[in-house]
C-alpha positions in Angstrom: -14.6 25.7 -49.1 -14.8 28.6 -46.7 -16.5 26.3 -44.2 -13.7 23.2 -44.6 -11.1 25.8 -43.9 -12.8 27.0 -40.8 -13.2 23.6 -39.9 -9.0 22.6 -40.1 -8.1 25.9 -38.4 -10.4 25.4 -35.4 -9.1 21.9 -35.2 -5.4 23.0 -35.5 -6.0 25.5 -33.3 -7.3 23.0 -30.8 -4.9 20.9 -31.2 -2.2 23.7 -30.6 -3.7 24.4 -27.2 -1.3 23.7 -24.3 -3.0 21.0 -21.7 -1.7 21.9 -18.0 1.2 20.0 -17.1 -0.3 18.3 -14.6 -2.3 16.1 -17.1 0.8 15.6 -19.0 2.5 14.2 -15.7 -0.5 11.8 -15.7 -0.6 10.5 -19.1 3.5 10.0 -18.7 2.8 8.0 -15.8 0.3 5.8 -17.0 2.4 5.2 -19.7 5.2 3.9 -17.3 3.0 1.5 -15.9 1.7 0.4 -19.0 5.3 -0.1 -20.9 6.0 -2.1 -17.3 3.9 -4.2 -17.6 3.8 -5.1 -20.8 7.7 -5.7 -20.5 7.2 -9.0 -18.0 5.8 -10.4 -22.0 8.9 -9.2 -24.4 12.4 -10.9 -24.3 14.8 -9.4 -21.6 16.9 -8.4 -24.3 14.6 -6.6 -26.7 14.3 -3.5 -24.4 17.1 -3.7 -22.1 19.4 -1.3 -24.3 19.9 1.9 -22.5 19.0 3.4 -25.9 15.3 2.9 -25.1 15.1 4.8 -22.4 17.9 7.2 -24.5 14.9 8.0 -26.8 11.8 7.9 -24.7 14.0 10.6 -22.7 14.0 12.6 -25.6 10.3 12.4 -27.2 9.4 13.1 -23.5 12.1 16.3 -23.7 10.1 17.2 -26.9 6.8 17.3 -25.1 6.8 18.7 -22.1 9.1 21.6 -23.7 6.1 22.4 -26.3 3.2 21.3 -24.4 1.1 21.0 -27.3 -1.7 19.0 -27.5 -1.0 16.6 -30.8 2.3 15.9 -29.3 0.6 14.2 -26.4 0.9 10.4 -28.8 4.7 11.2 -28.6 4.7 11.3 -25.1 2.9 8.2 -24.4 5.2 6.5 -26.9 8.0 7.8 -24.9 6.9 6.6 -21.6 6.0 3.7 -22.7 9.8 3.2 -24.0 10.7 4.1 -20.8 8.9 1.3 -19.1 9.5 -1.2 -21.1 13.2 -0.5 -20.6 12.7 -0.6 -16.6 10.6 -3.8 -16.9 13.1 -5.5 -19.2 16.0 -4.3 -17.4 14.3 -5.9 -14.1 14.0 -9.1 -16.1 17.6 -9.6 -16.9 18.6 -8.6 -13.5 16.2 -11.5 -12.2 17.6 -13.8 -14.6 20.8 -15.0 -12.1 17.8 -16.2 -9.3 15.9 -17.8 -11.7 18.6 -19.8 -13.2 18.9 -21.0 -9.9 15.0 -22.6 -10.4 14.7 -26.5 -9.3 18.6 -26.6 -7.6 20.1 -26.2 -4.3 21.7 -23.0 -3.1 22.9 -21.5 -0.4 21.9 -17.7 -0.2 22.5 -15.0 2.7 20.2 -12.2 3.0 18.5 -9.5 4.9 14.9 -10.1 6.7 13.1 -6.9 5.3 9.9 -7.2 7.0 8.9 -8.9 10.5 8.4 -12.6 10.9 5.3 -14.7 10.2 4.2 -18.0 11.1 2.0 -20.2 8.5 -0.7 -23.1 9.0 2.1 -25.1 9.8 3.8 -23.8 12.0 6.7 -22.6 10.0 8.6 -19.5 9.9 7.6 -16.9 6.8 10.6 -15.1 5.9 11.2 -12.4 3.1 15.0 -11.8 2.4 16.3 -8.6 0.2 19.8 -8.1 -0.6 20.7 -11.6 -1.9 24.4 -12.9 -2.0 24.9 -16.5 -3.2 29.3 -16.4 -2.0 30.3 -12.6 -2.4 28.1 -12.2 -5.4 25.3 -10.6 -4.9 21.7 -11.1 -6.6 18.6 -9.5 -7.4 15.0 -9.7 -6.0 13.3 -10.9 -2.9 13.3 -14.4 -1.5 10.4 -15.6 0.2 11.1 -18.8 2.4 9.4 -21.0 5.4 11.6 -22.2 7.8 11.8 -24.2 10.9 10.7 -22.6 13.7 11.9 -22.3 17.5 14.9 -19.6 15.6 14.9 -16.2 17.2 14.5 -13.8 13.6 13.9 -10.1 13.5 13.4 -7.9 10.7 16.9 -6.5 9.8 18.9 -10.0 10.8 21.2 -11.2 8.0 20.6 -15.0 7.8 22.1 -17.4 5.2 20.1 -20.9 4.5 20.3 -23.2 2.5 17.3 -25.4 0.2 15.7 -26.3 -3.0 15.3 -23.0 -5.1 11.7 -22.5 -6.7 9.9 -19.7 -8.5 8.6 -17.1 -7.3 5.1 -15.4 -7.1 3.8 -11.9 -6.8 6.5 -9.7 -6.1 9.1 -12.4 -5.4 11.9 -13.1 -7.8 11.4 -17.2 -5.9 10.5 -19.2 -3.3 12.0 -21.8 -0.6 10.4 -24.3 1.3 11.4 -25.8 4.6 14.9 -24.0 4.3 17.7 -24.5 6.7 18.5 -21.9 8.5 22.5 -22.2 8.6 23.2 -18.7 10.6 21.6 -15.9 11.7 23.6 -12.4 12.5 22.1 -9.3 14.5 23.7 -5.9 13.8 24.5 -3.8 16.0 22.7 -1.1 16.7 20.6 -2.6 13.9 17.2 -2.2 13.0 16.5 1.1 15.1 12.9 1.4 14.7 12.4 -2.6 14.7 13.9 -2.3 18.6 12.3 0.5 19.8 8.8 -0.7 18.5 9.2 -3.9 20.4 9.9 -2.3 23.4 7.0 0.0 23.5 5.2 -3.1 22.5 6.2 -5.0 25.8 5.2 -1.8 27.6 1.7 -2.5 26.1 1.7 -6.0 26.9 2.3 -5.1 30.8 -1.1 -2.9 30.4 -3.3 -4.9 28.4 -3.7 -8.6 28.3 -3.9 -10.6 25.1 -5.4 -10.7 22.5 -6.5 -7.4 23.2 -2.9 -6.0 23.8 -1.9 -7.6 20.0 -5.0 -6.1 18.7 -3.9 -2.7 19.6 -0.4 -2.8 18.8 -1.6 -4.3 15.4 -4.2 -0.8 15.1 -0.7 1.6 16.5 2.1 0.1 14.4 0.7 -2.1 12.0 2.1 -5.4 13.6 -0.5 -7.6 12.5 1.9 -11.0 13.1 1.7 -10.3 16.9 -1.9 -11.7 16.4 -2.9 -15.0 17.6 -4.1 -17.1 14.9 -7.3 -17.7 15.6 -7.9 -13.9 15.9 -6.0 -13.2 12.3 -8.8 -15.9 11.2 -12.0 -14.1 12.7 -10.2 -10.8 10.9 -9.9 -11.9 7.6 -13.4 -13.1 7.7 -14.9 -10.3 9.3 -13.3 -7.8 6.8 -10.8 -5.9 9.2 -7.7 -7.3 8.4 -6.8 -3.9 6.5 -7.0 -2.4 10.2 -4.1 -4.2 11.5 -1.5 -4.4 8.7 1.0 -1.8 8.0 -1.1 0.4 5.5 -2.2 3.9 4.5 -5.5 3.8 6.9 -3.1 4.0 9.6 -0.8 6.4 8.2 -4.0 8.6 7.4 -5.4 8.8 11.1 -1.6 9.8 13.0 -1.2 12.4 9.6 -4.5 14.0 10.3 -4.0 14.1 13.6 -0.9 15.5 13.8 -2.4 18.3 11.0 -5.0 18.6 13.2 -3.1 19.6 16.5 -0.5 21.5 15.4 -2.3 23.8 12.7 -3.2 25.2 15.9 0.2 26.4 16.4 1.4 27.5 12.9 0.9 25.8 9.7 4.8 24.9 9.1 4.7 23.2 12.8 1.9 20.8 11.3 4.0 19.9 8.6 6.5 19.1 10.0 5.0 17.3 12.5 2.8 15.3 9.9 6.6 14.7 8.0 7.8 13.2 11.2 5.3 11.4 11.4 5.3 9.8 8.2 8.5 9.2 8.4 8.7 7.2 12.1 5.6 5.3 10.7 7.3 3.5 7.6 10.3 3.2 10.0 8.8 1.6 12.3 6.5 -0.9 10.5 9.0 -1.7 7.2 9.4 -0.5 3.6 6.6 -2.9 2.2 4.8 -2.0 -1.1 1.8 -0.7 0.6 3.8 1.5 3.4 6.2 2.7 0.2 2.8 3.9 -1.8 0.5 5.0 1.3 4.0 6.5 2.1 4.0 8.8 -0.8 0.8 9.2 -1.3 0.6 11.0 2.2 3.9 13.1 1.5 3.3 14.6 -1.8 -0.6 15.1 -0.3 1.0 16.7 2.7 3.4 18.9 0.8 0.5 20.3 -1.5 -1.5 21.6 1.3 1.5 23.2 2.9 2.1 25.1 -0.8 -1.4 25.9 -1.3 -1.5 23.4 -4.1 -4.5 20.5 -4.7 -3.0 17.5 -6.4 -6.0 15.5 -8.2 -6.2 12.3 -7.5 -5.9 10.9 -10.5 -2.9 12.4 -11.3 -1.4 12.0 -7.4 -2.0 8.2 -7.5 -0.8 7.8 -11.4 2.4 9.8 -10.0 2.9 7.2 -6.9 2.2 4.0 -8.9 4.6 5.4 -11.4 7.6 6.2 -9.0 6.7 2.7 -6.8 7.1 0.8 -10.1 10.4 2.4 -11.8 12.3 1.3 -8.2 10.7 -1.8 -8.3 8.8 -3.2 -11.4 7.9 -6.4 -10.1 5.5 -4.6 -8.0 2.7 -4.6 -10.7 3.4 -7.9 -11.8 1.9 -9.4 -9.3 2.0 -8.1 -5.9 -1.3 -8.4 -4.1 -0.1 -5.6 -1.5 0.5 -3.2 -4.0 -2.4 -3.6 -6.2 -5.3 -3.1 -2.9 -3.4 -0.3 -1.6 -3.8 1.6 -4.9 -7.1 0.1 -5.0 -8.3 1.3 -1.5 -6.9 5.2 -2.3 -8.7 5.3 -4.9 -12.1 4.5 -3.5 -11.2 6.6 -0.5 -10.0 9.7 -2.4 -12.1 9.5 -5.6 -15.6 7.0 -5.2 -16.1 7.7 -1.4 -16.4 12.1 -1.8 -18.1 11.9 -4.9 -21.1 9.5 -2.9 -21.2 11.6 0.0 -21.7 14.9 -2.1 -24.5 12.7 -4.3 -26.2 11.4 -1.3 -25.4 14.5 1.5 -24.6 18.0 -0.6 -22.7 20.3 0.1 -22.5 19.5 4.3 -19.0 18.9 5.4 -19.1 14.7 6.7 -18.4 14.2 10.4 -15.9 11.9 11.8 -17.9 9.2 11.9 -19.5 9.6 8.7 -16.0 10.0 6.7 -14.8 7.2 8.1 -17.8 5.3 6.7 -18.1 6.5 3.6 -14.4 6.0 3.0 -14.2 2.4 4.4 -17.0 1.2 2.5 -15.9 2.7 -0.7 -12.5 1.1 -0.3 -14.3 -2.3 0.5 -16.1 -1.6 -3.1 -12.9 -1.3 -4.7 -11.1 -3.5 -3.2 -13.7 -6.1 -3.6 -13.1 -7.3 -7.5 -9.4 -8.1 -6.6 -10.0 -9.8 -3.3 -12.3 -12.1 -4.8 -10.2 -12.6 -8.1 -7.2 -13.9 -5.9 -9.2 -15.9 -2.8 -12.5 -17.4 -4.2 -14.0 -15.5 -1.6 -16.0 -13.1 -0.2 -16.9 -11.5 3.5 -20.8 -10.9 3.5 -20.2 -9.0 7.4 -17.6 -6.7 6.2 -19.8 -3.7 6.1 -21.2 -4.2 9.5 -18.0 -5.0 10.9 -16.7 -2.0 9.7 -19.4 0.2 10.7 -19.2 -1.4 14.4 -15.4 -1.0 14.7 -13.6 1.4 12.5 -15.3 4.6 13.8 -13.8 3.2 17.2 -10.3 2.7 15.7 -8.4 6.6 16.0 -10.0 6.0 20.0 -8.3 2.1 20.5 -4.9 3.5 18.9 -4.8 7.2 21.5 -6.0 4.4 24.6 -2.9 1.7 23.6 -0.5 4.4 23.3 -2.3 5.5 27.0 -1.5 2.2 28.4 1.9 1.5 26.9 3.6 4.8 28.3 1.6 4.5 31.0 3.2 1.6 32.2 6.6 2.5 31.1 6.2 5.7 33.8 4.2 4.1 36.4 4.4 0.8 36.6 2.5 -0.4 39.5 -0.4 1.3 37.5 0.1 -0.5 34.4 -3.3 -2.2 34.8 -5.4 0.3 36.1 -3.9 2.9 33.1 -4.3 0.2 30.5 -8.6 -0.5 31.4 -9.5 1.5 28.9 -8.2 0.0 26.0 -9.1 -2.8 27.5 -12.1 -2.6 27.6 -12.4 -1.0 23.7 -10.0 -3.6 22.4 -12.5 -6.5 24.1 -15.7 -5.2 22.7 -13.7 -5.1 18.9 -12.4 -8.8 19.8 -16.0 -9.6 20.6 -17.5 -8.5 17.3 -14.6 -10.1 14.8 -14.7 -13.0 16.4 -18.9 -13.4 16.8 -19.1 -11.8 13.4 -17.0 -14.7 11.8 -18.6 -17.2 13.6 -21.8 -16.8 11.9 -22.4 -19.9 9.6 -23.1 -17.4 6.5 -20.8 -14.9 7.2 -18.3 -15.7 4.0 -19.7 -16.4 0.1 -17.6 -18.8 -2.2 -17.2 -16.5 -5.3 -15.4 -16.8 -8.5 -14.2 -14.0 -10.9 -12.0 -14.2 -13.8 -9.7 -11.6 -14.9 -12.2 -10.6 -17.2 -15.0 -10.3 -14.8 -12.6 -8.1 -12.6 -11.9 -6.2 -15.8 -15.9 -5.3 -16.5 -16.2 -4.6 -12.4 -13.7 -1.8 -12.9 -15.3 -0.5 -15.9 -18.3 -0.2 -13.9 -17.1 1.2 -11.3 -15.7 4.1 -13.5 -18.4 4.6 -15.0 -20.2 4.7 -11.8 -17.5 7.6 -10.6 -18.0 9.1 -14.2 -21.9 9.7 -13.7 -21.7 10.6 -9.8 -18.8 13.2 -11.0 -20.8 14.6 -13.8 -24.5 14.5 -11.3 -22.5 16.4 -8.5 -20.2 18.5 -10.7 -17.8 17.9 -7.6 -14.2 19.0 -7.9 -12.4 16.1 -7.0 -8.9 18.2 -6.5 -10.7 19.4 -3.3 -10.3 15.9 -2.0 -7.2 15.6 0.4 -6.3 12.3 2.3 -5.0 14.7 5.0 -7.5 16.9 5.8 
């Protein structure tokens, strides 16, 4: 008797404990994204009720108030209330698009991101802020369209075509649209115009493709590439180089940090804030530059309190705050999905290998940049194979060969562009350098993809992505418990 008492009080006790909030932020999270997802299979009405979220508010209230351990079921309950109220809510706000499914319509919009081209030919435009009339819709239109038009990202266009559904993040779809009008504000898209400028500037300095190839590394234009060259990239494993995402972000942060901490540490936040900031300007609110976005701020603001965010908890936090603004984002959205993919082998696999396979010695340059890549190449892998049927067998040695050169490319095209912007005459002479780099990097995507067994036909179902993920936690699991490495101490920005 004595020892079954002993027994309940020790487990009431621990069960009384208080769990820091932290963890409690994480769990809520999770829960989010789980009552998310799971809303895009319940009826748009069963969960749209504001009473939903009403209670998950409270049961969340109840939690975080107490703190206690066994209320912990309550507040995944609660977030999971919560979600499935955003997700359902999302749903019936989509419902006027999709009604518009197999018909004609005529839509205006804004272009939120920059202008593609496909196999064809055609234009690939994404529209945001729908109006069929003067009544506006919800979700994002994706659309080809003919091409010779003059589009920028923050025109407002209105065409016309055959509605479809959508895919990924894209409430629908419209092929071979007319383009019936096409209106540039004024001043406009800020950031759009001065990017292109500075982009012309580099274009005077360096020839092509090695002047697209460096814009693509500086601002994240990937579109400015020539075809053939976006081809040797995919296959070679560098796209993520050359599209608006966190690895860019990462290198002008810690450079910034790195200059200015010099100074004082408040000038390197703000500079690193800046920084942030002109970045997603510049290059466009996409699901990857929203996540790497905040990823890098709430990072950033931790160091400058003294605080060390895990990264479980800092990436459950950004998918989480991503998804309630937008919950067709986990869905279906490729972009979102690799980003959150990538930071998690660069801020959780990648440190826990190099202190299993290095110690306790701090990794160079060179060697984080390795170490990081290839993790996020591991991570990345199961989903990239899952959607394309493929898989590149050079990505590791065209990694090794060109990222380490990446941070030097970028400081050389920002050389060249203001160089030719001040002196003029100079342009070329200022702008051999990146040349030069910029050449070599050409030189190895495009041999590298030239090789005959350079990409492997693969297929994975969702349930062989499922068991690669298990693995690969339990692979984190055992290197974390081997190294009995703190993984708070890991900061994208340092």
């Amino acid at each position: 008797m004595g020892v079954f008492c002993y027994t309940v009080f020790m487990n009431w006790w621990v069960l009384r404990r208080r769990p820091h909030v932290s963890w409690l932020i994480a769990i809520l999270c999770l829960a989010l994204l789980t009552g998310v997802f799971l809303a895009q299979y319940s009826p748009p009405s069963l969960f749209a009720s504001f009473v939903w979220c009403a209670t998950g508010g409270l049961l969340l209230g109840l939690t975080l108030w107490r703190r206690y351990i066994y209320l912990i079921p309550l507040l995944i309950i609660g977030g999971l209330l919560i979600g499935l109220w955003r997700g359902s809510v999302q749903k019936d706000e989509l419902a006027a698009v999709q009604s518009l499914y197999g018909h004609s319509a005529m839509i205006a919009g804004n272009v939120r991101e920059d202008v593609d081209s496909d196999s064809s030919g055609q234009l690939v435009i994404r529209l945001d802020d729908l109006t069929i009339g003067s009544r506006p819709i919800h979700g994002t239109l994706w659309l080809t369209a003919q091409s010779g038009i003059d589009i920028k990202r923050g025109d407002r266009v209105k065409i016309e075509g055959k509605v479809s559904e959508g895919f990924g993040s894209f409430a629908a779809t419209m092929y071979r649209a007319t383009v019936t009008s096409v209106e540039r504000p004024q001043p406009g898209d800020v950031a759009r115009v001065v990017r292109d400028w500075f982009a012309e500037a580099v274009r005077r300095a360096i020839p092509d493709p090695e002047a697209s190839l460096g814009i693509g590394y500086l601002v994240g234009q990937k579109r400015a590439l020539p075809p053939d060259l976006i081809a040797a990239l995919q296959i070679a494993g560098l796209t993520h180089v050359v599209v608006a995402s966190g690895y860019n972000l990462t290198i002008l942060v810690r450079l910034a940090r790195r200059v200015f901490i010099r100074v004082s540490k408040y000038l390197a936040a703000l500079s690193s804030s800046v920084m942030i900031a002109s970045f997603i300007a510049i290059t466009g609110m996409s699901p990857s530059m929203s996540r790497a976005g905040l990823v890098a701020g709430l990072s950033l603001a931790a160091w400058y309190y003294g605080r060390r965010f895990h990264p479980i908890v800092l990436l459950s936090l950004a998918a989480a705050v991503t998804v309630m603004v937008n919950p067709s984002y986990c869905w279906g959205d490729l972009g979102w999905q690799l980003s959150f993919a990538a930071f998690a082998g660069v801020m959780i696999l990648a440190p826990l290998l190099q202190r299993y396979f290095f110690g306790d010695s701090k990794p160079g340059i060179v060697r984080q940049i390795l170490g990081e890549t290839l993790s996020a190449l591991v991570v990345t892998a199961p989903i990239l194979i899952n959607a394309f049927g493929q898989f590149s067998n050079v990505a590791i040695v065209a990694n090794m060969l060109v990222l380490p050169l990446v941070p030097l490319a970028m400081l050389l095209t920002f050389i060249a562009g203001v160089g030719a912007l001040v002196v003029p005459a100079a342009a070329l002479t200022v702008g051999l350098p990146a040349t030069w780099l910029l050449g070599y990097m050409v030189k190895v995507a495009n041999y590298l993809s030239g090789l005959p067994w350079a990409v492997s036909v693969v297929q994975l179902s969702s349930v062989g992505v499922m068991l690669c993920y298990v693995g690969l936690i339990g692979l984190s699991v055992y290197l974390w418990r081997a190294t009995g490495y703190n993984l708070r101490n890991s900061n994208i920005i340092e």
